[in-house]
N, C-alpha and C positions, 0 to 999 in steps of 0.2 A: 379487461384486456390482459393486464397483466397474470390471474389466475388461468386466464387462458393458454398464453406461454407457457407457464409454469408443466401444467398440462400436457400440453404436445412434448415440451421435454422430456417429462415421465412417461410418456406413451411412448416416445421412441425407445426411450431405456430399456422400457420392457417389451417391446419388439424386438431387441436386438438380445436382450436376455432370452427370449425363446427359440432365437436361432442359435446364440451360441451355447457351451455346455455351461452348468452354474459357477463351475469352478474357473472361469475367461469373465462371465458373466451374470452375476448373481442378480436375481430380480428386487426391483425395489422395494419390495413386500418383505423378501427378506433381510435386505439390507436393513431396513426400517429395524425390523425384530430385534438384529443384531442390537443397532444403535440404541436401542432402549432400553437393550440388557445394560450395555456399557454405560450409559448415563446412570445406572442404581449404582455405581464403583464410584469412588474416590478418586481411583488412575488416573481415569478418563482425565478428569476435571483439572487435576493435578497438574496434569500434562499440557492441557488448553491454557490453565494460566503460564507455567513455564514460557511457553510459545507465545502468549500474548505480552510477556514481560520483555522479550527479546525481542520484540515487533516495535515494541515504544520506546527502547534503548534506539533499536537501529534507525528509526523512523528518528528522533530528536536528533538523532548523528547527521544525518541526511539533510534534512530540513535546515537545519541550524548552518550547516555549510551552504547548502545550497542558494538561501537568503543571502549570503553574507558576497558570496561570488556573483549571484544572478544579478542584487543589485549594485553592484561593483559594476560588473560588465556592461548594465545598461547605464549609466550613470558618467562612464568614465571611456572616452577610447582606448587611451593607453591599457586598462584592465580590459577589456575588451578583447584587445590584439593578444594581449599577455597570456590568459586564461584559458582564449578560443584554441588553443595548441591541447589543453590538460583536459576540455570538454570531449574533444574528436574522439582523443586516445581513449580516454574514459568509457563514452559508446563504443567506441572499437572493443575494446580489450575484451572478451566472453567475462559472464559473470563467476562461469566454471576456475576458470583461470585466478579471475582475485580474490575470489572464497579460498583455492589450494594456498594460492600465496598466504594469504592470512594465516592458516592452520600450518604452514612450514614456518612461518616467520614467528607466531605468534605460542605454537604449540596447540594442542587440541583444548580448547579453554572456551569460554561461553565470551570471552574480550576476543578473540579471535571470530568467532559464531559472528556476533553482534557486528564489527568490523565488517565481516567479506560479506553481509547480507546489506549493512547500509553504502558501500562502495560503486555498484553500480547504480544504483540509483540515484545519488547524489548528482553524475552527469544532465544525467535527463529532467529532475528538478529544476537544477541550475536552466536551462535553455528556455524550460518553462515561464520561470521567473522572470529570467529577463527580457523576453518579449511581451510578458503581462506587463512588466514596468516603463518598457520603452511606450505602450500602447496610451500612456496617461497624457491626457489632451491638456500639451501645456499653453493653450492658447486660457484655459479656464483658471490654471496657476497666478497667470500673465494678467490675468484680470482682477482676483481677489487681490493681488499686490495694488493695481490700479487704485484698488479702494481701500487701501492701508489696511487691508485684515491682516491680523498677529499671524505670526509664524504658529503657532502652536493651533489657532481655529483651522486653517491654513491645511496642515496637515490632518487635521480630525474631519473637516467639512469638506475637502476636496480633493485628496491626495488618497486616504485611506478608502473612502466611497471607493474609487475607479481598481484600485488595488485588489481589494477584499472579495470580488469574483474569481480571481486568476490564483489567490490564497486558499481559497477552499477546494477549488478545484484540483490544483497542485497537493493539497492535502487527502482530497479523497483517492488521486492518482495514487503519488506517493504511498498512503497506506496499502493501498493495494496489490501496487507490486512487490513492497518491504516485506507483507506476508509470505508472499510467494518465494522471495529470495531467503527468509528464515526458515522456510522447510527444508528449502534445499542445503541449506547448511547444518542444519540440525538430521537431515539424511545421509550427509557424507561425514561428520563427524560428532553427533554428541549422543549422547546415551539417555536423553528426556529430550519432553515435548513431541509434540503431533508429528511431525516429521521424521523423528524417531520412532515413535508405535508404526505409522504408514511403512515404514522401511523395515521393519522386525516382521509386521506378517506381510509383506510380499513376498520374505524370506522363507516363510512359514509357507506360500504356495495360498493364502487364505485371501482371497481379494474380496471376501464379503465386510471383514475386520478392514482393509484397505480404505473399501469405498464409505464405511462407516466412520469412521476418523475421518477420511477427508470430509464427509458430509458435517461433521459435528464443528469442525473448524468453519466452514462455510458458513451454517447457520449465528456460529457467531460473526463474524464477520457482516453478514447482512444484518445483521442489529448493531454493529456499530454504526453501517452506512446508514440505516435507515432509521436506528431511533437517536442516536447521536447526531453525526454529522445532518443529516435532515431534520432536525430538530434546530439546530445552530442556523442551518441555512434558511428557514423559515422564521426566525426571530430576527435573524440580520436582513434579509431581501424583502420582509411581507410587506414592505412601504410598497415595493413593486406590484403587488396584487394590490395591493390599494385602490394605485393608481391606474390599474389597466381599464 
């Protein structure tokens, strides 16, 4: 099913690459061509790691706040009440907006880069978070106490279990958009990385190099989700298939 999707997606591409002229719309055939000259370069590759090193700078920024707020907030009212003001503004504010701040504030730097690409996300982590944590059935808590289990099994055998769905999830979210917001910041201000090459040939008029770059970022990206992150999620959940 899945290579079927995959499929109708490329059949559309190149339906619409025949309607329009190649230079709006380059066919996948050629895109492909593109993509495999560039993968024989050094550049290419040079530039995927650049972008994928600024994806796990911004993405630990994120995370590491988000944790620390999310469960504050479910945890505690008064953090709650306190924080819910800095959550609003956070999704309010366009991402446009605190990537420029960062780059006036910070100067055009990859500490600035990495900043305005983990800032808007961190809101949306955070909300995440805290509704995974509020979601944890403390009647199950309330019962391992009953029967004097340690605080530390406690946390390993019932606390972390209910958690560890809404962590990987948040984690696959999180990576996800983190990328997204590192192109864009590496588009309006840095001179490397995938974000950068995408933004030099749109300039150039060349949108077959465009969709090539973003194709080759892509393909990484679905091997983190799917040999990484599914790989982690199949070693921590396969008690579930066990048991189905």
């Amino acid at each position: 099913m899945r290579f079927f999707s995959v499929a109708v997606l490329v059949g559309i591409w190149w339906l619409g690459s025949m309607t329009l002229p190649s230079s709006v719309l380059p066919s996948p055939i050629r895109v492909a061509a593109a993509l495999w000259v560039d993968m024989q370069s050094m550049d290419l590759w040079v530039n995927i790691g650049i972008s994928l090193l600024r994806i796990a700078a911004a993405f630990s920024i994120a995370m590491g706040v988000a944790l620390v707020i999310g469960f504050m907030m479910a945890l505690s009212k008064f953090a709650n009440a306190f924080f819910s003001v800095w959550v609003i503004v956070g999704i309010t504010i366009p991402a446009l907006v605190a990537m420029l701040t960062c780059y006036m504030v910070l100067g055009l730097n990859d500490t600035a880069a990495i900043l305005g690409a983990a800032l808007p996300v961190i809101p949306i982590l955070i909300i995440n978070i805290r509704e995974g944590v509020k979601g944890i059935d403390s009647k199950l808590i309330g019962m391992a106490k009953a029967f004097r289990v340690k605080r530390r099994q406690r946390v390993a055998s019932v606390i972390i279990p209910q958690v560890a769905p809404m962590l990987l999830a948040s984690t696959r979210f999180g990576i996800g958009l983190t990328w997204k917001m590192v192109l864009f910041v590496e588009l309006l201000g840095r001179g490397s990385g995938i974000g950068y090459q995408i933004e030099f040939y749109y300039q150039m008029f060349n949108m077959t190099e465009v969709l090539a770059h973003a194709l080759s970022f892509l393909f990484v990206m679905l091997f983190i989700e799917v040999a990484i992150l599914g790989t982690i999620e199949r070693k921590i959940f396969g008690w579930r298939e066990a048991h189905a």
